[in-house]
N, C-alpha and C positions, 0 to 999 in steps of 0.2 A: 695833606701830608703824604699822601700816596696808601699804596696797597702793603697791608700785614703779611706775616706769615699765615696766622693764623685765621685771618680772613681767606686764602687761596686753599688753604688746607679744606673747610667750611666748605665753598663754594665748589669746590672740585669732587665734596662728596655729593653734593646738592645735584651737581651737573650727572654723576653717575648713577643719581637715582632717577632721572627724566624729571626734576622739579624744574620749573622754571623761575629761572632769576631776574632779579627788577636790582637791576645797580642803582645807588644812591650815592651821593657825595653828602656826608655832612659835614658840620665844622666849617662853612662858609662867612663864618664872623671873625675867623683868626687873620690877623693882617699877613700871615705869611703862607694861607692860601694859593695854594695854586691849581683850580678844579680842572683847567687845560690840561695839566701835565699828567692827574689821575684819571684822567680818562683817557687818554694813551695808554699809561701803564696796566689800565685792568681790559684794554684789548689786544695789548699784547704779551698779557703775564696770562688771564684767563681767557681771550678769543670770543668773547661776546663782545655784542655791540653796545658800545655807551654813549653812544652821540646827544643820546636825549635824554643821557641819565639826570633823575632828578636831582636839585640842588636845594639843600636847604640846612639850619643848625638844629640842633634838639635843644641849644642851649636860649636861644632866644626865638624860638620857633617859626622860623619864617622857612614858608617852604615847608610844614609839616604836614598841612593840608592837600598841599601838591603829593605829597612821598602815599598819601591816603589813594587821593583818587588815580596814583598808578597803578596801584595795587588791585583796584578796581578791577579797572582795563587789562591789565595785562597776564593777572595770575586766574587761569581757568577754574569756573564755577568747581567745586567738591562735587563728587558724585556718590551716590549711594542711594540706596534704597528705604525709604521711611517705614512703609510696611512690613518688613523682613526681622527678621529675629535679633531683636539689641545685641550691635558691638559698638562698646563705647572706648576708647584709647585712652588712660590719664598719660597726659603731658607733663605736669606737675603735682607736688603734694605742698601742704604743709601744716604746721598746727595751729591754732588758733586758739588760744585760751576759752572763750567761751563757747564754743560750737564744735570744738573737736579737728578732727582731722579735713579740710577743706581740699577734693580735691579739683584738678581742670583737667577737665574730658572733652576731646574732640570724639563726635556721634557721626561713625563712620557710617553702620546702615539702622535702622531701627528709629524708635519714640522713645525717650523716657519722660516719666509723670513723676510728681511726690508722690509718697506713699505708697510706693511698689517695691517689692520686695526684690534684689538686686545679689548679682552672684561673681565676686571676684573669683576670674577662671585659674589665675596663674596658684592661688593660696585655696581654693574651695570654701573661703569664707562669705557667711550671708548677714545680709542686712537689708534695714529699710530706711530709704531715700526720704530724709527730712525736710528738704527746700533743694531747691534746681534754677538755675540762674544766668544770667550772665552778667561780664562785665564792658561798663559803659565808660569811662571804667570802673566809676564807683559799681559795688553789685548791686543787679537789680534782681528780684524774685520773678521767674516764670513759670506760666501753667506747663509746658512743654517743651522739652529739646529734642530736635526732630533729625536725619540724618545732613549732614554737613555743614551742621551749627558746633561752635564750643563757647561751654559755659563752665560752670560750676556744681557739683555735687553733695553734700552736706547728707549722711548717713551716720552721723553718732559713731565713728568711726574713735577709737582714744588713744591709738599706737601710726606714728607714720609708714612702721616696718607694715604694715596692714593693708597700706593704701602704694605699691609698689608701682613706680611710673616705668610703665610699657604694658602692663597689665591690661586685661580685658573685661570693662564689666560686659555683662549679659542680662538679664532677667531671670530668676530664679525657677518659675513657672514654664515659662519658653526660651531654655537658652540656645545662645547659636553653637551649630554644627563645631563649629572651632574657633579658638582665640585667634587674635587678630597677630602676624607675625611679626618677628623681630624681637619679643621678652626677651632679654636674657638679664640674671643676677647681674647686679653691680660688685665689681669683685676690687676690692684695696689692690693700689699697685707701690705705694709705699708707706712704708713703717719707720715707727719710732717710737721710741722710750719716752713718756713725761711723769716727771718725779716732781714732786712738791720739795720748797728747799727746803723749808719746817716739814717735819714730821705731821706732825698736830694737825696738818692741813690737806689730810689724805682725803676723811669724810669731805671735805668742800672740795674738794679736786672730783671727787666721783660725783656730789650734785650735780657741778658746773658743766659735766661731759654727760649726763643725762640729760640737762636743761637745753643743751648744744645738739644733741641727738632728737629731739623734738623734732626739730624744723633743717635737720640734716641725717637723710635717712643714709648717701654712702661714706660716714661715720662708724668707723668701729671700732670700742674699743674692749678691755680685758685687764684682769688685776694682774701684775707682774711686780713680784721680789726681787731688789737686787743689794746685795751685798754689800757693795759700795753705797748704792743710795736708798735703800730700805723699799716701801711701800711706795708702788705706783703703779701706772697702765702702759700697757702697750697697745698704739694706737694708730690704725690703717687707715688711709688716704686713696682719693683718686689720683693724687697726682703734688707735687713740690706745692704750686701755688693753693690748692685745698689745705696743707699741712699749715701754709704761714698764715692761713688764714683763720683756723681755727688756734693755731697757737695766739695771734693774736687779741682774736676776740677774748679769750680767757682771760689773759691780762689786763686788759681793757675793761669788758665788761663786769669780769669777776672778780677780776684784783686778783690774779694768783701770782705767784713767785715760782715760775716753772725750772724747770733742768732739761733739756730735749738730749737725747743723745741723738748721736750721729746716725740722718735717716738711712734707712735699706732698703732693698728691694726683693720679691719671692725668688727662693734659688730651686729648682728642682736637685736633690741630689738621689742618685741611685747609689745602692749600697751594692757590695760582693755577692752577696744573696736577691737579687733582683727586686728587693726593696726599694719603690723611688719614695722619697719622704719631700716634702713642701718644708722650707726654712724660711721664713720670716725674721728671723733672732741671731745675730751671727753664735753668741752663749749657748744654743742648740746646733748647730752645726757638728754630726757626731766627728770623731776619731779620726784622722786622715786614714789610718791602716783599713776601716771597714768600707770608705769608699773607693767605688768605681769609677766614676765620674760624675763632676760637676756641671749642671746645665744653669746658663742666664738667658736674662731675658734681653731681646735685642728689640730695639726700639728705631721706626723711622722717621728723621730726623728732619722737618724744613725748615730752611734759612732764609731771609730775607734781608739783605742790606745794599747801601751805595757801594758798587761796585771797587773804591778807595780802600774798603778793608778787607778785601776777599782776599788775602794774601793774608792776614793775619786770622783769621777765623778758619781758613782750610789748617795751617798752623795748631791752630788750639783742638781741632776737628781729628787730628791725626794725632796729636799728644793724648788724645779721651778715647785711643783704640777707634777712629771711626772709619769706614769704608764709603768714596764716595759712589755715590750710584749717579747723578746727574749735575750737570752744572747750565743755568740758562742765564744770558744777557736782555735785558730789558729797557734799552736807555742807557739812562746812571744807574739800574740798578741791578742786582744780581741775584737770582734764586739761588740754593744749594739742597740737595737732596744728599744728605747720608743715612748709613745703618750703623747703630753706635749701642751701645752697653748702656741699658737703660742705670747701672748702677752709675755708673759717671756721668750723666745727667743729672741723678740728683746728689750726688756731692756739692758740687760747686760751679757748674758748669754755666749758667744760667749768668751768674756773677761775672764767671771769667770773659762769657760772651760779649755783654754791659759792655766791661773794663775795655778789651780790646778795640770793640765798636765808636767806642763812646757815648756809646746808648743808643747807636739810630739803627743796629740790629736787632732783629724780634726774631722768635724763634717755634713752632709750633712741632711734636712729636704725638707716635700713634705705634702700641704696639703689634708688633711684627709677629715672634715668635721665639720660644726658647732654643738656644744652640750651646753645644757643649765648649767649654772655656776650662783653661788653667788657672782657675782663682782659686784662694790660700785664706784660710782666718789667721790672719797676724790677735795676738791676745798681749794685753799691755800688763805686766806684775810690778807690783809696787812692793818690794822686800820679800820677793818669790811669795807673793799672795795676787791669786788672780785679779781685775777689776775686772766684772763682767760689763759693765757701762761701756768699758773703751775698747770691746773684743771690736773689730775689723775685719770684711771679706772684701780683698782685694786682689788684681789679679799680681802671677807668680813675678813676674817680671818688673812691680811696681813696689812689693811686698816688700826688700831688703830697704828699698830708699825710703819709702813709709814710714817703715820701723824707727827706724834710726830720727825723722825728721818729729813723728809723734813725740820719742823720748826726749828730744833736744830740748822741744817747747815746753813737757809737761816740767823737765830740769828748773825749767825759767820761771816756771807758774807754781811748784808747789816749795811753799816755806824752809827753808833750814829748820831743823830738827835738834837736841838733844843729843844725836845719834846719825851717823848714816846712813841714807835710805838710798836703796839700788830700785832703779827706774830700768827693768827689761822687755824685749818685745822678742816673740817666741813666737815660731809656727811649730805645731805640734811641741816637740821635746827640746826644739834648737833653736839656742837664741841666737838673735840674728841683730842685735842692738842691744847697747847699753849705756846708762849714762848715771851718775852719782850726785846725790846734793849732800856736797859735804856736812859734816854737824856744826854745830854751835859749840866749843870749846871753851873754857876755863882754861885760866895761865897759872898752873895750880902750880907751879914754879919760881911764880913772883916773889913768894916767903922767903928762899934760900939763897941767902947770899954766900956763895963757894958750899965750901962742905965736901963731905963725902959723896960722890957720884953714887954711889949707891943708894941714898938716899935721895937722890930726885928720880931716879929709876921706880923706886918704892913708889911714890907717888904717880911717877903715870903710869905705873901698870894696876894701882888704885883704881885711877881715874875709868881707863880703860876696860876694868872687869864692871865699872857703875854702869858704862857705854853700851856695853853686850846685853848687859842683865834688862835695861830701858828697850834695848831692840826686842827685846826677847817676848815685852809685855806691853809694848808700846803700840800702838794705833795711828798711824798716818793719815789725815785729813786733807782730804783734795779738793782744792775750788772748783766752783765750777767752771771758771774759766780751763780747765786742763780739760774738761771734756769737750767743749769748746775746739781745743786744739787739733784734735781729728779733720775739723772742717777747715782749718787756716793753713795744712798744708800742699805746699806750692808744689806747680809739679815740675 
């Protein structure tokens, strides 16, 4: 099928660390196969040699034993030191109902045994090592993981947040000099609201995101009130496809009935007073009068598609605020390198990509750095009462059409009323859109056949002091689909 974004992305960090790469062709069972043409592509998209790259499927394995024994050959012995003071690397964690926390250690230099008491460096927590192993791939028990073996660790361990992959164990008795480098915290790079649609279904909303936290430590979440939609969490991601993937499971595995609002991303804001403050929430975003300015995060951006749609994907690339930084031909096919508003990536962008594509472009991103931007919290009021659900930061020049195109929909989506409800969207004090669902009226008329006009006057100004009295005590119920509507505007 040729080469990904996100395979050149991968590989290009691989190649800047000095690892050496063993290219593979899988997916050799698809009749629409073309392994000649992937291997041009990945020598002249990546510049390594594939003439002899290995071919084989994972799906009916032929050829998997081959993809083993290049790996043999090609990728050079580990080195490290056995005798030297234990650093072990986890590569992964996860929980295991009956054993606890399980994790996988690559034994950079050192021994470790059962039964020795063991020193995670990044958290200064101690334990002692229960069973040590590797996997065949079923696990097997061993006396000994010695330096440039990885196996498995088993320490009674009961919290994944415990067992942090990049972390260093050591020996508690003889630790090494230093952790092994590279640690750094896993930090959420997008947020969102999830509300239960029932009330009633808050306590099993918070089970099912501790049950999910288990066996996903960069998961984070936190209880959050909202007005509109009562009792729920706000919930950090690494990234769009983390987010759909736990919103998924929830439903699936726990049967929940979620509401997501529309995700976001961290804004740095400085305030007048040289306060910088971290917003995650656009409903905290303070005052426009106290700040200074606004910083986002700017995210780099690689593309990958047949060369036939580069004209509509640079299109969609420049409508999402993007800046190109490279463009390279490869055949039929085309890379693109931008730097784009990681906020407009995860609105819709991903979708929009799909659509224009067809589907045969892929897309991989990595962030850059924060840089200062003109973006605006649009806030959506339903009968001059905020919804914080539907608050919005987006930038100044997209904010008037936004406004206007959220109100249109939510028009469409919420029920006629009793009473007239005004749909406004506001930055700061100034609304910048408006739109009305008229009421539901009685023809409180119909009785009077001629008469005195004054007497039908009497009646609808009746009517009408019943209309005000209803807004005045009346409660407006939004579907979810209106919140929804955020993410359905076109740009």
């Amino acid at each position: 099928q040729g080469v990904e974004a996100q395979t050149v992305a991968n590989c290009y960090t691989a190649l800047d660390l000095g690892v050496e790469v063993v290219p593979v062709l899988n997916k050799i069972d698809l009749p629409s196969a073309n392994p000649d043409n992937a291997i041009e592509e990945i020598e002249e998209v990546i510049g390594i040699d594939a003439h002899d790259a290995v071919r084989c499927s994972a799906k009916t394995g032929e050829g998997v034993r081959d993809v083993l024994e290049a790996l043999l050959v090609k990728v050079p012995a580990p080195k490290g030191d056995p005798d030297a003071p234990l650093q072990a690397l986890i590569i992964d964690s996860w929980f295991d109902n009956y054993v606890g926390v399980v994790m996988l250690v690559r034994i950079v230099n050192g021994t470790l045994k059962p039964k020795e008491k063991i020193l995670l460096m990044a958290t200064g927590a101690q334990h002692l090592t229960e069973h040590i192993g590797v996997f065949t791939p079923k696990s097997q028990n061993r006396e000994t993981l010695s330096a440039g073996q990885v196996g498995f660790v088993i320490a009674g361990i009961k919290e994944l947040k415990a067992a942090r992959v990049g972390d260093t164990i050591t020996h508690q008795t003889k630790p090494a000099a230093a952790a092994l480098p590279g640690f750094k915290e896993i930090q959420p790079q997008v947020f969102a609201g999830l509300f239960p649609v029932e009330s009633n279904q808050y306590e099993a909303l918070r089970d099912s995101l501790e049950k999910l936290k288990l066996n996903d430590a960069a998961l984070r979440y936190e209880p959050e009130v909202s007005q509109a939609l009562g009792f729920g969490f706000r919930c950090g991601f690494l990234g769009l496809l983390h987010m759909e993937i736990v919103q998924e499971r929830l439903e699936r595995e726990f049967d929940m009935d979620l509401i997501t609002t529309a995700p976001t991303v961290i804004y740095e804001v400085v305030l007048r007073d040289g306060t910088i403050l971290t917003v995650d929430n656009p409903s905290k975003m303070p005052d426009p009068s106290k700040i200074e300015e606004i910083r986002e995060p700017i995210v780099t951006v690689n593309l990958y598609m047949p060369n036939e749609y580069v004209g509509s994907v640079i299109t969609l690339c420049t409508q999402k605020r993007g800046a190109q930084i490279n463009i390279s031909y490869h055949g039929k096919q085309v890379m693109l390198v931008y730097e784009m508003p990681m906020a407009e990536i995860v609105m819709d962008f991903f979708d929009k990509l799909k659509s224009v594509s067809r589907g045969y472009a892929s897309m991989e991103y990595e962030f850059k750095e924060y840089r200062t931007a003109d973006v605006v919290k649009v806030d959506m009021l339903i009968n001059s009462e905020k919804v914080d659900a539907l608050a919005v930061i987006v930038h100044r020049a997209n904010s008037q059409y936004r406004g206007r195109e959220v109100a249109a929909k939510m028009r469409e989506l919420i029920p006629r009323q009793m009473y007239d409800v005004a749909i406004q969207a506001t930055i700061g004090s100034n609304i910048i859109a408006r739109e009305n669902v008229k009421a539901l009226r009685k023809n409180v008329l119909a009785k009077c056949y001629g008469g005195d006009i004054s007497r039908k006057k009497k009646l609808l100004e009746k009517q009408k002091a019943g209309k005000k009295r209803m807004k005045q005590v009346g409660s407006v119920e939004i579907p979810q689909e209106a919140f929804l509507a955020i993410l359905r505007v076109d740009d």
